[in-house]
C-alpha positions as CSV (number, residue, x, y, z in Angstrom):
1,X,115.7,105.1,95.9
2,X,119.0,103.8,95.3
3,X,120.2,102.0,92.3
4,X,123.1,99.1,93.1
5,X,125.8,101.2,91.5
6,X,125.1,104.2,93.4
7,X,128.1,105.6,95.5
8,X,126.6,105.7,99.3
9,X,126.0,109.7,98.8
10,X,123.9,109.0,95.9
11,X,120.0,109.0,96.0
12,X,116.9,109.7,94.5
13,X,113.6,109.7,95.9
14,X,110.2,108.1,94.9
15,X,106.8,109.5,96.6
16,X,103.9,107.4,95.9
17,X,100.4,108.2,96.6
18,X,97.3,106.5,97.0
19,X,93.6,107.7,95.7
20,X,90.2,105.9,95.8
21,X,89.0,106.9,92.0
22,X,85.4,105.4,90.4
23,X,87.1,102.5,89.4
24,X,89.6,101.5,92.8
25,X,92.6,103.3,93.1
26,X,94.6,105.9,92.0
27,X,98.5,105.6,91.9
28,X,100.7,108.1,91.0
29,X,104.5,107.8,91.6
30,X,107.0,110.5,91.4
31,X,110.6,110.1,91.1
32,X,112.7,112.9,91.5
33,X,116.4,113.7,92.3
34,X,118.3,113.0,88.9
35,X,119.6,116.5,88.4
36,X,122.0,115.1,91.4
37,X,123.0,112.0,89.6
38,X,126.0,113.3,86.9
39,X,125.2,112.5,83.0
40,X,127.4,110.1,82.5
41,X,126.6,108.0,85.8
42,X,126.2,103.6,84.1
43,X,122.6,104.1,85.6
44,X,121.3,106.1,82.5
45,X,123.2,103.7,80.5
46,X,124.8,106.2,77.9
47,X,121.0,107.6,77.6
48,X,120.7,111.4,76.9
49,X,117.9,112.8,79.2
50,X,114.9,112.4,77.3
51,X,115.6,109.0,76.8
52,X,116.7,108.1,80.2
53,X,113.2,109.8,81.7
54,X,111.5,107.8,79.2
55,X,112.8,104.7,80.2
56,X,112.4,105.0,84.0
57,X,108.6,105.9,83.6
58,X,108.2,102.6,81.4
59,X,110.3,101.0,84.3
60,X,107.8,102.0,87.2
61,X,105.0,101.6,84.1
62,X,105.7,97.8,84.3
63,X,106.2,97.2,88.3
64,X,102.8,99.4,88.9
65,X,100.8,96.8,86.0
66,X,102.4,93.8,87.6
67,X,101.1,95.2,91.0
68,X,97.9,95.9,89.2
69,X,97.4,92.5,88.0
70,X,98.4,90.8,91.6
71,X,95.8,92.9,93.1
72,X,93.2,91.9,90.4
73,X,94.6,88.4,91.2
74,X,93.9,88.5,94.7
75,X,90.7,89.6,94.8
């Protein structure tokens, strides 16, 4: 994963797996690889750590209930 202000050698990667549960599917995403991004990169947007890892799990928190409610949609 690669945010638009990222130099070319900086990345971070996002593993996301996929579990039948009771009630339809599991998804858990993981994203990892900030310990190589420095501090003060714009992406954390002056954040200090806890704060930045806060923010990027509500970030993925609102794409994965937008995909939830355009699979509920098309069923």
């Amino acid at each position: 994963w690669r945010a638009v202000n990222f130099a070319p050698h900086e990345t971070t990667e996002v593993d996301v797996a996929f579990e039948p549960s009771p009630s339809g599917t599991l998804v858990t995403v993981v994203h990892r690889g900030w310990a190589s991004i420095r501090g003060d990169h714009p992406v954390r947007h002056g954040e200090d750590v806890p704060a930045f890892i806060r923010t990027m799990g509500l970030f993925w928190g609102g794409l994965l209930a937008s995909l939830r409610v355009h699979a509920e949609h098309e069923r």
